[in-house]
C-alpha positions in Angstrom: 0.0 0.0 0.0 1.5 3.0 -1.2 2.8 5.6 1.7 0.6 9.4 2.0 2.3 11.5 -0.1 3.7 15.1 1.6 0.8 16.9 0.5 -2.1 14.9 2.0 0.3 15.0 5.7 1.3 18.2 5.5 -0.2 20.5 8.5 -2.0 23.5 8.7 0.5 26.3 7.9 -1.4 29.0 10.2 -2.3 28.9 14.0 -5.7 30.0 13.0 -6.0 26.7 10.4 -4.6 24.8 12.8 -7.2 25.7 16.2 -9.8 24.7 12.6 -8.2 21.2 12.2 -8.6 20.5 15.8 -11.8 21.5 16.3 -13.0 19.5 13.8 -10.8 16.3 14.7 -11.2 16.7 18.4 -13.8 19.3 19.2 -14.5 17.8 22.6 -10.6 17.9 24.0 -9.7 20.7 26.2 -7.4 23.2 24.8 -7.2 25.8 27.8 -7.6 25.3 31.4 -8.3 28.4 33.6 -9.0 29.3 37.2 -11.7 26.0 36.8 -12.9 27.0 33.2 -12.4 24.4 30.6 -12.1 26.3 27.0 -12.5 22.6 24.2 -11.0 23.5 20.6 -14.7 23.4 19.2 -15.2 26.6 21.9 -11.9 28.0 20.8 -12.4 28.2 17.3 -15.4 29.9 17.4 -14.1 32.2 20.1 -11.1 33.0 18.3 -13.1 33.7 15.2 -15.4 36.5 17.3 -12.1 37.8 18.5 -10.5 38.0 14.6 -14.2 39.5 13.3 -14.3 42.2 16.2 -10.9 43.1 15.3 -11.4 43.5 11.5 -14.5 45.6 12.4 -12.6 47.7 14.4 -10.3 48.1 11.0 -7.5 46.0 12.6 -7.1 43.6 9.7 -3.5 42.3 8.5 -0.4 43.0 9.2 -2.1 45.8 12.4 -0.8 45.0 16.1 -2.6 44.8 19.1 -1.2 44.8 22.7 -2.0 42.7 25.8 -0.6 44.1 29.1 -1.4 41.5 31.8 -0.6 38.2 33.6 -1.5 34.9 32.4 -5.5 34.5 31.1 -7.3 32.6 28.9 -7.8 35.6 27.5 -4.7 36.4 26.3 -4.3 32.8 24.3 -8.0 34.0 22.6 -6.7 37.0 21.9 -3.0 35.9 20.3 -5.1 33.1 17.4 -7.7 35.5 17.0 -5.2 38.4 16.3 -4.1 35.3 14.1 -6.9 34.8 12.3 -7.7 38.0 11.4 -4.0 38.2 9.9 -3.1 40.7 13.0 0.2 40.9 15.1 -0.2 40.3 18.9 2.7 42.4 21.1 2.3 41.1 25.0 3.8 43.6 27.1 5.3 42.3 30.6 3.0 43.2 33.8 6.2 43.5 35.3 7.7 46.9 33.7 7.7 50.1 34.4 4.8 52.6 33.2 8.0 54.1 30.9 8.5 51.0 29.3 4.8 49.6 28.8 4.4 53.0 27.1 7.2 52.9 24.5 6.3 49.2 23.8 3.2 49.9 23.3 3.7 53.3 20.8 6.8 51.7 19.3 4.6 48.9 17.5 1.4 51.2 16.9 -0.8 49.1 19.0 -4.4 49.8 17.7 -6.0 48.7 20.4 -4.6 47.8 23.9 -6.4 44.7 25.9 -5.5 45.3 30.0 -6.1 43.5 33.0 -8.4 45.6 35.5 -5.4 45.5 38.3 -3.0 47.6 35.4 -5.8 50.0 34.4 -5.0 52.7 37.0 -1.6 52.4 35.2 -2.4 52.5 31.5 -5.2 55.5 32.0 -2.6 57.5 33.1 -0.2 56.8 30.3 -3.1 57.5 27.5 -2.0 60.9 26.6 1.3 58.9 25.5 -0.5 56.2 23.3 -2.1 58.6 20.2 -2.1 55.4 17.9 -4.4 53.6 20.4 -7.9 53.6 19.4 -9.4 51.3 21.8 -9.4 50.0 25.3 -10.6 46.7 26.1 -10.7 45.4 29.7 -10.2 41.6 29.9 -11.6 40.7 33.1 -13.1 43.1 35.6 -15.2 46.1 34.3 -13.0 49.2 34.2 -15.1 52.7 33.6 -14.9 54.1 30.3 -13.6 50.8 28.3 -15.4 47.5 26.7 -15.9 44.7 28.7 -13.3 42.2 26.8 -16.5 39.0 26.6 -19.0 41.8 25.4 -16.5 42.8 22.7 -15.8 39.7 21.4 -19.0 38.2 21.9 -20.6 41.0 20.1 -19.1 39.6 16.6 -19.8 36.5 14.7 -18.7 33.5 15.2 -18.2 32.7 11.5 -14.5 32.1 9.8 -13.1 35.1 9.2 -12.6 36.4 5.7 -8.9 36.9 5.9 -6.4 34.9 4.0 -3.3 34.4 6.5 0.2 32.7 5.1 2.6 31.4 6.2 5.2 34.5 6.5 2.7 36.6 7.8 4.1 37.7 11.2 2.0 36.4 13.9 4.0 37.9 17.3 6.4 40.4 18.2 8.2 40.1 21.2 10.0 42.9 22.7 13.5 41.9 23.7 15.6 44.3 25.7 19.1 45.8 23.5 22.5 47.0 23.9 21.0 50.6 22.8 18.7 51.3 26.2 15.7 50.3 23.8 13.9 47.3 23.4 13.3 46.1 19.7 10.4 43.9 18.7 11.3 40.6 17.2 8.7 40.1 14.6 8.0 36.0 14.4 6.2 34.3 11.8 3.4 31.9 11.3 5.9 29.6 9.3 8.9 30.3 12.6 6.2 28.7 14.8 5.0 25.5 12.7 7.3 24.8 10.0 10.1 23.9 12.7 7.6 21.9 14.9 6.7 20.1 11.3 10.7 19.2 11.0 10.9 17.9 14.7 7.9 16.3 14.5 8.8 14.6 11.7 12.3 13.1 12.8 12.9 14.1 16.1 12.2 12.3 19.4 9.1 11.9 21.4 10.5 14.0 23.9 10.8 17.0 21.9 8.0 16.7 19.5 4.7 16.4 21.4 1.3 14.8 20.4 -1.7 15.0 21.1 -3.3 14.3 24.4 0.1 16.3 26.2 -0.8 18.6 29.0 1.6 21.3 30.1 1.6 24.4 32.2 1.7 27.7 31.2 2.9 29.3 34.5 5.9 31.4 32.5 5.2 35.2 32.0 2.6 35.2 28.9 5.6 38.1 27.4 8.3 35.5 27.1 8.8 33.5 24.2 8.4 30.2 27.0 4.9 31.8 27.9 3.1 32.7 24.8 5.8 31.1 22.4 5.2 27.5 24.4 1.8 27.2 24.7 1.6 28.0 20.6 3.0 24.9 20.4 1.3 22.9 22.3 -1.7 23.9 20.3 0.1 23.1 17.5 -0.2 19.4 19.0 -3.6 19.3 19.9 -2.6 19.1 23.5 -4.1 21.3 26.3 -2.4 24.1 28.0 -3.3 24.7 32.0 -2.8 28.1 32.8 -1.7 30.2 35.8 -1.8 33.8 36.7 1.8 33.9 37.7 4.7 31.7 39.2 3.6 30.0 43.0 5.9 27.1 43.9 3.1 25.1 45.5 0.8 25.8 42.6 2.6 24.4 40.1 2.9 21.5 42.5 -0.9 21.0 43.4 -1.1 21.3 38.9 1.2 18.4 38.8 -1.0 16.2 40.3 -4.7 17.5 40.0 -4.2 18.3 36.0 -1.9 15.2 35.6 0.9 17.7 33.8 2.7 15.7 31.1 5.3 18.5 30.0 6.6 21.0 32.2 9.1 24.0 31.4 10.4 26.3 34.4 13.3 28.3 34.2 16.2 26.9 36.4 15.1 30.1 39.5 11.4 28.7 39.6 12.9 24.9 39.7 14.8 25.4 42.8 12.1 27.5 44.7 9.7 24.4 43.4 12.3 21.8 44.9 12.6 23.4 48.5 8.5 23.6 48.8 7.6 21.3 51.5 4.9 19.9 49.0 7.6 18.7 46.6 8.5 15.9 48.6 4.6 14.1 48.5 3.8 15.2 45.3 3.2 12.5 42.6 5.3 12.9 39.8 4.8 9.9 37.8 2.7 11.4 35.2 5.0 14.0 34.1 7.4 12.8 31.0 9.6 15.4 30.6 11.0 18.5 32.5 12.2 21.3 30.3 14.2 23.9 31.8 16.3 27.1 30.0 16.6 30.6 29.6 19.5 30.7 31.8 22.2 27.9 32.7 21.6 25.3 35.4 23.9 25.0 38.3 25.1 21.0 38.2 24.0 19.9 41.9 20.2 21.5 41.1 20.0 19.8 38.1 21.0 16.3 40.0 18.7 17.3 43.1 15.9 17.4 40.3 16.1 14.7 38.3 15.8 12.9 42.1 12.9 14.3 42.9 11.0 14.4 39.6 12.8 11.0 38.0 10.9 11.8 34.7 13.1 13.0 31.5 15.1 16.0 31.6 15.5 18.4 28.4 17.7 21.6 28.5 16.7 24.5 26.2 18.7 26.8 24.2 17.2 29.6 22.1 16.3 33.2 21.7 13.0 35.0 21.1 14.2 35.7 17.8 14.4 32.0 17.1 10.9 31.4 18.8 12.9 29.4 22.1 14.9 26.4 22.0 16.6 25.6 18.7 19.5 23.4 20.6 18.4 20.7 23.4 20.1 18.4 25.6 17.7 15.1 26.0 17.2 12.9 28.5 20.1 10.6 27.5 22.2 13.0 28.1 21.6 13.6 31.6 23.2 11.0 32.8 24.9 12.3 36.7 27.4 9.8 35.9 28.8 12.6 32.9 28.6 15.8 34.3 30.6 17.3 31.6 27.9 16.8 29.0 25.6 17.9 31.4 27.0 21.0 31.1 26.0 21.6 27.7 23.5 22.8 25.8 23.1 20.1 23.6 23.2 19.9 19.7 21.3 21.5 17.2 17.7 20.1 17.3 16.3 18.6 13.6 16.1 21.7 10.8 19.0 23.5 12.7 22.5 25.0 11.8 24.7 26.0 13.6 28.0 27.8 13.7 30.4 29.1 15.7 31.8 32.1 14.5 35.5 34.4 15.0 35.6 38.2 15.2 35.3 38.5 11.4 32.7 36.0 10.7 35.2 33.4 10.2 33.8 29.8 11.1 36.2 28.3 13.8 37.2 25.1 14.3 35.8 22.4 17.1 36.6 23.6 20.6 37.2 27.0 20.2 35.4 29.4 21.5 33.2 32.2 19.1 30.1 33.5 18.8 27.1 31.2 18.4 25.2 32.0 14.7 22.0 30.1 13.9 20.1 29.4 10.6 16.9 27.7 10.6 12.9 27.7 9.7 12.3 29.2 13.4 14.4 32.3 12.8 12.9 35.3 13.3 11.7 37.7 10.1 13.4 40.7 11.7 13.8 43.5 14.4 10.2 46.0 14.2 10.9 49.3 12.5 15.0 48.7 12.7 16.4 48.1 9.9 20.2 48.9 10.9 19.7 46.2 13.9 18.4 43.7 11.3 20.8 43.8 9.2 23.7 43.2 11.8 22.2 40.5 13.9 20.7 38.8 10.3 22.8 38.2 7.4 21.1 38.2 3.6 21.5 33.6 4.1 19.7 33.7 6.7 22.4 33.1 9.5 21.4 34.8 12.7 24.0 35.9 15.2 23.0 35.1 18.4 25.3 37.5 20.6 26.2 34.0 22.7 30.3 33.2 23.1 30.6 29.5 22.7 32.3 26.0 21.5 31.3 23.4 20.0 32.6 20.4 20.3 33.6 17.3 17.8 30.1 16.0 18.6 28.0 19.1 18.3 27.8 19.4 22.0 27.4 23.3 22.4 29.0 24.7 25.7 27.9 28.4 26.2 31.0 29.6 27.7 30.0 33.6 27.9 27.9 36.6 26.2 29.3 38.5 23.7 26.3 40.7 24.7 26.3 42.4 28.3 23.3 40.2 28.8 22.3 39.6 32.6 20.0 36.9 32.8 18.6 37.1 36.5 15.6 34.5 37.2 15.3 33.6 33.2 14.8 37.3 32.7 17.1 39.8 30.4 18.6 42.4 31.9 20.4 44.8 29.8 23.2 46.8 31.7 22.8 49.9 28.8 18.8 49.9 30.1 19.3 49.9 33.2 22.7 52.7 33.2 20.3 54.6 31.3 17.9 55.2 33.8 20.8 55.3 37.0 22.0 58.6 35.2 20.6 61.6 36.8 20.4 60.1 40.4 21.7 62.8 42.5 25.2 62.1 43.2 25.7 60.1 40.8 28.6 60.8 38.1 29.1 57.3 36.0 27.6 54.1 36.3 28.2 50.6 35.1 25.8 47.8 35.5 26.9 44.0 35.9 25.7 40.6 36.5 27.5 39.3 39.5 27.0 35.5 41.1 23.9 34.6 42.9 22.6 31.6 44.7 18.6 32.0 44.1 18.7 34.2 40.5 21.6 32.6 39.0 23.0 36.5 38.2 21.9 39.8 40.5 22.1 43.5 38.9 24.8 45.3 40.5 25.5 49.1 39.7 29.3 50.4 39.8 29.0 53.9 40.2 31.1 57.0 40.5 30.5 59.6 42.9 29.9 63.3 41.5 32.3 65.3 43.6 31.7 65.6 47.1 28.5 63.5 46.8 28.5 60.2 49.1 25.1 58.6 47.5 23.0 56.1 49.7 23.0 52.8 47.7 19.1 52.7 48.6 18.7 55.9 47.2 20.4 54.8 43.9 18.3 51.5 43.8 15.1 53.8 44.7 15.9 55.8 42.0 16.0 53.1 39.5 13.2 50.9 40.1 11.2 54.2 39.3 11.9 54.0 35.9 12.9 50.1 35.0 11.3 47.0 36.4 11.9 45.8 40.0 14.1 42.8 38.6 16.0 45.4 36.3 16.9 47.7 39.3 20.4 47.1 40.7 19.9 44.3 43.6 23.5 46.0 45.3 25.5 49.2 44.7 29.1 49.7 44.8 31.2 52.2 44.5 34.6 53.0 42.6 37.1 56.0 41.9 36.5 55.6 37.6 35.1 53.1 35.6 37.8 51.0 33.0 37.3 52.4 29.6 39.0 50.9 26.7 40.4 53.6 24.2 37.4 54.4 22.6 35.3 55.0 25.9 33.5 51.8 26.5 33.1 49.9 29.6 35.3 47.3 30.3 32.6 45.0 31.7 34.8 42.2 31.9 37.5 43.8 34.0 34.6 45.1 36.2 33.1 41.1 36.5 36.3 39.1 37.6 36.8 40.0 41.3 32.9 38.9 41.7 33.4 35.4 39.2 37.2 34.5 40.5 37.4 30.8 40.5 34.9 30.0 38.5 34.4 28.0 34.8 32.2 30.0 33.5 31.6 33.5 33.5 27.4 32.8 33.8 25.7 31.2 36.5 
């Protein structure tokens, strides 16, 4: 009997065809799980078509963005395959930041209408004068004065498919992701970035990384981050169900493991220690979870051995970017093996669809075991920076090849061993911290003259903010103050945890920060210079 040919097992190339396929193979199965409300695909589908047929009647039709500004919801998943289906662009904004930043996000990628959560509208009313290009507020959950209840809205439209023709490369998020330059940029990710590489692993990579059908997993990861909306895309993609949380709570995600049976779970390595030392994590049943995933930032070794003790299901390691829609390298469950803690240490190889190269100062590909800068090619890469050209073009070559800002090498076997950041990255609790972000808004502190920002060792958040800073001339600045001072205009985990103080920063010729001189008394004696 002859094999199906490509054509009649090829997917659905849009999210909005594929929430369509699934409610007609499986209209009964639960696709979201929230606060006791069970959403099936048949009830998604139509859902997500009011939400795309509001939109285009409120002229937000292709290629237009929309914002969400709030924690996990239900709503928020609606709202990204609607936004979908209507051939819109959905830009969460993290609950977390400052009023500053939710307000350049927000004008930066001419949101036409901004969706909030009831506990931020205090905060967004009073940054309206800021948002010309917004056109309408829509309150997802409580009433808020003045706005459109978020169920009226969408309930309000028909539930008929939506006369929009997506593709493939039509862009379908854009995730901000903080820069070198003080700004964030918005990576713009494609339809075809999240299914045509889950097509490729699906297709010849291992159980363990490519999902089916019937998988449960938790989305308990800010709904901003490429592991909060970016994951739960593809477990839709599977046909699987995604439990949702409001935020992270150790002994919720426990009480999830067992009352929702959780099949997949991804925490970044923070969250799995604070899960670990709950005093529910020694009773709590594991046995239905497969696989842990865990990335964003590196593991220490004796929490990754702790875990796979408690949990004794399969481990996976994650390496990616937003711009590469999250892991593109993976270390499987063979490979943690306690037994070979150097491999353990890696990142894994290239997952199926994937290139990889490891790059010298002029573009040169190095040779096994040296160290360079990580680049990237593959169906998951993203179609570009928002409105920035110039930033494109240098993280993006004409072939595709994306670099990644990572130092690295790569061994004989593919083994990738992140070594350093190229970048002044600080990743503290799986979130980016840009030292240039956060220098930017220490400046103008009163007594304050120069200020650099570093990522020094910590036990709980892997990396703490630390500002270096210069005293102006008979100034003797309170370290509280500074930190004060901060977290008023930059997220709480952006603000300098610690404040120390120095003569004059190291400057190279040309006036930049020597970062690296400024790191080593806080990493002495250690292999890597990440935590």
């Amino acid at each position: 009997m002859p094999s199906p040919s490509d054509a009649e097992i090829q997917p659905p190339q849009t999210f909005g065809a594929v929430i369509a396929e699934h409610a007609r193979v499986r209209p009964e199965a639960s696709a979201i799980i929230f606060e006791g409300r069970r959403t099936s695909y048949a009830e998604l589908d139509r859902r997500t078509n009011r939400v795309a047929n509001a939109l285009l009647a409120a002229g937000v039709g292709p290629g237009r963005r929309i914002a969400y500004l709030g924690k996990n919801s239900d709503a928020a998943l609606e709202l990204t395959l609607g936004a979908a289906k209507a051939g819109a662009v959905m830009t969460p904004i993290g609950w977390r930041l400052a009023g500053e930043e939710i307000a350049w996000i927000a004008d930066d990628c001419d949101a036409a209408m901004l969706f909030v959560e009831a506990e931020f509208a205090d905060l967004v009313q009073g940054l309206a004068a800021r948002l010309p290009k917004v056109r309408g507020y829509v309150a997802t959950d409580n009433a808020v004065a003045g706005w459109a209840s978020y169920a009226a809205w969408r309930d309000a439209a028909p539930d008929a498919t939506p006369a929009v023709q997506t593709t493939p490369d039509d862009v379908v998020l854009q995730i901000y992701t903080s820069g070198t330059t003080g700004r964030p940029k918005g990576a713009m990710l494609t339809h075809a970035n999240g299914i045509g590489f889950r097509t490729i692993v699906n297709r010849l990579g291992a159980e363990w990384i490519a999902g089916a059908a019937g998988e449960i997993s938790l989305l308990v990861m800010p709904f901003a981050h490429i592991a909060g909306v970016g994951q739960s895309m593809g477990t839709f993609f599977n046909g699987g169900t995604v439990v949702v949380h409001r935020e992270f709570d150790a002994g919720a995600v426990l009480d999830a493991v067992e009352q929702h049976g959780l099949t997949r779970l991804f925490l970044v390595p923070s969250a799995l220690q604070i899960v670990l030392a709950h005093p529910k994590a020694a009773t709590t049943d594991f046995s239905r979870l497969n696989y842990f995933f865990y990335g964003a930032s590196p593991i220490p070794l004796e929490l990754l051995r702790r875990a796979i003790e408690v949990l004794g299901c399969g481990f996976v390691q994650l390496y990616g970017m937003t711009e590469t829609w999250g892991g593109i390298v993976a270390l499987g469950p063979e490979d943690h093996d306690p037994a070979a803690p150097r491999r353990m240490t890696s990142a894994g190889r290239a997952l199926p669809g994937v290139e990889l190269r490891i790059l010298g100062p002029d573009g040169e590909v190095l040779a096994p075991n040296t160290v360079g800068e990580v680049a990237v090619r593959g169906p998951s890469v993203m179609k570009g920076y928002w409105n920035r050209a110039k930033e494109t073009a240098e993280a993006l070559s004409a072939d595709g090849w994306l670099r990644t800002g990572d130092a690295a090498l790569m061994d004989e076997d593919g083994y990738l061993f992140i070594q350093d950041r190229i970048k002044d990255m600080i990743i503290s609790g799986g979130e980016n911290v840009y030292p240039a972000e956060v220098e930017s808004a220490i400046y103008g502190c009163p007594g304050v003259a120069d200020v650099a920002v570093i990522g020094v060792p910590d036990a709980r958040w892997g990396e703490a903010v630390k500002a270096v800073v210069v005293s102006a001339p008979g100034a003797t600045p309170d370290p509280a103050a500074v930190i004060a001072w901060a977290r008023q205009r930059v997220a709480a985990f952006k603000a300098p945890k610690s404040v120390d103080f120095i003569d004059a920063l190291p400057r190279n010729p040309s006036g930049k920060i020597l970062r690296r001189q400024l790191r080593e008394p806080y990493w002495a004696g250690r292999t890597r210079q990440v935590n």
